[in-house]
C-alpha positions, -999 to +999 in steps of 0.1 A: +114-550-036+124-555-069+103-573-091+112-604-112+130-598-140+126-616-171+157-633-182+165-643-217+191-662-236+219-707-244+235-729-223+276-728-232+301-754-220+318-748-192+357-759-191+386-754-170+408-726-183+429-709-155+430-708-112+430-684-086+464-675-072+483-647-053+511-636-071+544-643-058+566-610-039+595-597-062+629-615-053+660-597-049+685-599-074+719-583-080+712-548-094+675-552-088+645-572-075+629-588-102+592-610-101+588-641-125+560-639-148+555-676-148+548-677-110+520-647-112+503-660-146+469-663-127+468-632-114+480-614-141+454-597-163+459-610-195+459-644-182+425-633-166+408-621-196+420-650-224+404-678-200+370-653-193+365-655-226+360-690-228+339-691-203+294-695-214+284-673-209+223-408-149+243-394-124+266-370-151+285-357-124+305-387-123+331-401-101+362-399-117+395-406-104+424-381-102+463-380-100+465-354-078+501-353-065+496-348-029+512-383-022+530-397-045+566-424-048+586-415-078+614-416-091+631-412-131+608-438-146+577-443-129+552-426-104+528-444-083+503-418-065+485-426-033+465-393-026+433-409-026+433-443-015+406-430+012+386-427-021+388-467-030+421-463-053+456-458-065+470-448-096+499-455-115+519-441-146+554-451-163+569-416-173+600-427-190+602-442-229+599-478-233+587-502-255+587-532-232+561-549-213+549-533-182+528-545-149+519-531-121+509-553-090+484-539-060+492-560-032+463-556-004+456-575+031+448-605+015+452-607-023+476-598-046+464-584-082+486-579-114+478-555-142+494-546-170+503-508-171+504-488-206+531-465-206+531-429-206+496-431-193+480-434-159+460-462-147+440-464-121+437-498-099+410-502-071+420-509-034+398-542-037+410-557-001+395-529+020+414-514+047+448-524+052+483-521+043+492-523+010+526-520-016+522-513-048+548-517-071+558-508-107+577-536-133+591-536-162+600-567-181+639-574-181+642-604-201+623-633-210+593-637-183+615-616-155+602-583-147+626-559-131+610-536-103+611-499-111+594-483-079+570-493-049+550-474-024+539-487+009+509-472+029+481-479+049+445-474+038+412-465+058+381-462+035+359-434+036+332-463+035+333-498+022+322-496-016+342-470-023+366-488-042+336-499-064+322-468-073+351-453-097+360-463-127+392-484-131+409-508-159+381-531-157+354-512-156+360-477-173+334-459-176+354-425-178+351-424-213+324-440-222+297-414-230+278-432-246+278-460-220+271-429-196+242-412-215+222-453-220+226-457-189+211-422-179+183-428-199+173-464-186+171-444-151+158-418-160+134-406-131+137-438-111+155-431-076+155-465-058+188-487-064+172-515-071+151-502-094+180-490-112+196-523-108+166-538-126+161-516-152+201-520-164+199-554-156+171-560-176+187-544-210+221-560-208+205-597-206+182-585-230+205-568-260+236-584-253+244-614-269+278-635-267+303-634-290+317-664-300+341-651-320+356-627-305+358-658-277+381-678-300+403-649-309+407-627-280+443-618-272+457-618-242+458-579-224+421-575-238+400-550-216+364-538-227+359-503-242+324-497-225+310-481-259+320-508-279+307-531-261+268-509-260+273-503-303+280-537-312+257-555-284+273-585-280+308-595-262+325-622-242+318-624-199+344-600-191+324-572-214+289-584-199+299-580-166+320-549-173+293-527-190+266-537-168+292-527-136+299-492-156+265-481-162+254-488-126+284-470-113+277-443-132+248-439-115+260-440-084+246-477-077+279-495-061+286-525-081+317-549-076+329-566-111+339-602-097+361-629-117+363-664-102+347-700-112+314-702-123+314-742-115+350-754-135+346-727-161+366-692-154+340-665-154+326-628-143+300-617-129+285-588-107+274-581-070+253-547-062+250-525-030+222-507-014+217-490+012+183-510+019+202-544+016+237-538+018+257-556-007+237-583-027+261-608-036+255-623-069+213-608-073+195-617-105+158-612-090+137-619-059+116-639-069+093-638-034+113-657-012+150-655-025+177-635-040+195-650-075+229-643-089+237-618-110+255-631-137+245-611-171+259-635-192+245-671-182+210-648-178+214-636-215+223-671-230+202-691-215+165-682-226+147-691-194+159-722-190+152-735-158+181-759-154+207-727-161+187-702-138+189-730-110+224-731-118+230-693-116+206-691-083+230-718-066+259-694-047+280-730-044+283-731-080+306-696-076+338-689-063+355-660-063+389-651-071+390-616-074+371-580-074+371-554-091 
């Protein structure tokens, strides 16, 4: 079992910045189908990340994801592959030239998810829902908040096992270039084999080093992801990055970790579950402290220097709802 860890850091407001939401299907319009942005706002990333911000708060032969072409949709502007949705995931990439706004929507058994999609690169989205049928489907914005769709694939997904969509790195959480991230993360492990211990040992530096960045709270734009490295040089962020480097460097190491967004009481927030194969997934784990498992929420834990009102708060699973994994 692992032992208690020692939690550090202030109590920041909670408030009431966004909601959970499926997005809405594309419509059908006269030339195309199009999907309005103002109907999808709270699934759509951007949206996501400006209200997380508000909110108080090595294994080297890593799992990276690859377009390999066996299964793909395409067509003149975009290509959505599907060759390894067995593998947790399903990549995108607009090909054609374009300097307007692009999204790409993953829509799973149960939830619908939004992203936006840089062009001319591929992104990589995780099949969050589990096994399934899913369509995912490529926009580009038309005019005003109307996004035209470019191209959709349909299929069906059956996992290799359960966490593997939260094993690879993805927007959220990419550790694919993240070295450094990689290497810290390697070295906090280094000669410990048990999960948990692992789970401890990581845990323990993000609450530890981190500390939240008010700042960069009050003037983060919408469309902001964390660049793992960052994140580790400058040790301090908002939630999103908390949760986000914590969920890298235990992928990384092969520890599956799911990066969750929902409400932490009224507030928008994120936070992190963990799976072993001694426990199975430990939703929202802080410490066991003899009797109980806590939540795992990096940033209240880091904020909130022992205080024994906020680690009731964070040990309380009604206080949490979630909206979506990652």
């Amino acid at each position: 079992m692992m032992k208690k860890t020692k939690i550090t850091a202030l109590l920041l407001a909670l408030s009431l910045l966004a909601g959970c939401g499926s997005a809405a299907q594309p419509a059908p319009a006269e030339d195309a189908a199009y999907i309005d942005q103002t109907e999808v706002s709270q699934a759509e990333i951007g949206a996501e990340v400006a209200a997380l911000s508000f909110s108080p708060a090595a294994i080297h032969n890593l799992l990276l994801p690859e377009a390999s072409g066996k299964q793909t949709e395409k067509n003149g502007k975009a290509v959505i592959d599907y060759s390894n949705i067995a593998d947790g995931y399903v990549m995108a990439q607009f090909t054609a030239k374009t300097e307007k706004r692009l999204m790409a929507q993953v829509a799973g058994p149960t939830t619908t998810y939004t992203y936006n999609l840089p062009a001319g690169e591929w992104a990589t989205f995780p099949l969050s829902d589990g096994n399934g049928s899913y369509t995912v489907t490529v926009l580009e914005n038309a005019s005003g908040t109307k996004y035209a769709v470019v191209l959709s694939a349909s299929f069906q997904v059956k996992l290799k096992d359960e966490f593997a969509p939260f094993l690879r790195p993805n927007q959220y959480v990419d550790y694919s270039s993240a070295s450094k991230t990689v290497d810290k993360a390697a070295e906090l492990t280094k000669g410990v084999t048990d999960p948990l211990a692992k789970v401890e040992k990581i845990y323990d530096f993000v609450v530890k080093n981190l500390t939240y960045d008010t700042a960069k709270a009050q003037s983060v734009k919408s469309g902001y992801l964390p660049v793992l490295d960052d994140v580790l040089t400058t040790k301090k962020g908002i939630c999103f990055d908390y949760a986000s480097l914590m969920a890298g460097m235990l992928r990384s190491q092969g520890v599956p970790c799911k990066l969750v967004v929902g409400y932490a009481g009224k507030a928008y927030h994120a936070w992190i579950n963990v799976w072993t194969e001694e426990t199975g997934w430990i939703d929202g784990v802080i410490y066991f402290d003899g009797s109980v498992w806590q939540r795992m929420d990096p940033t209240f834990a880091s904020s909130g220097k022992g205080n024994e009102a906020i680690l009731k708060y964070i040990g309380d699973g009604s206080n949490y709802t979630v909206c979506y994994l990652y």
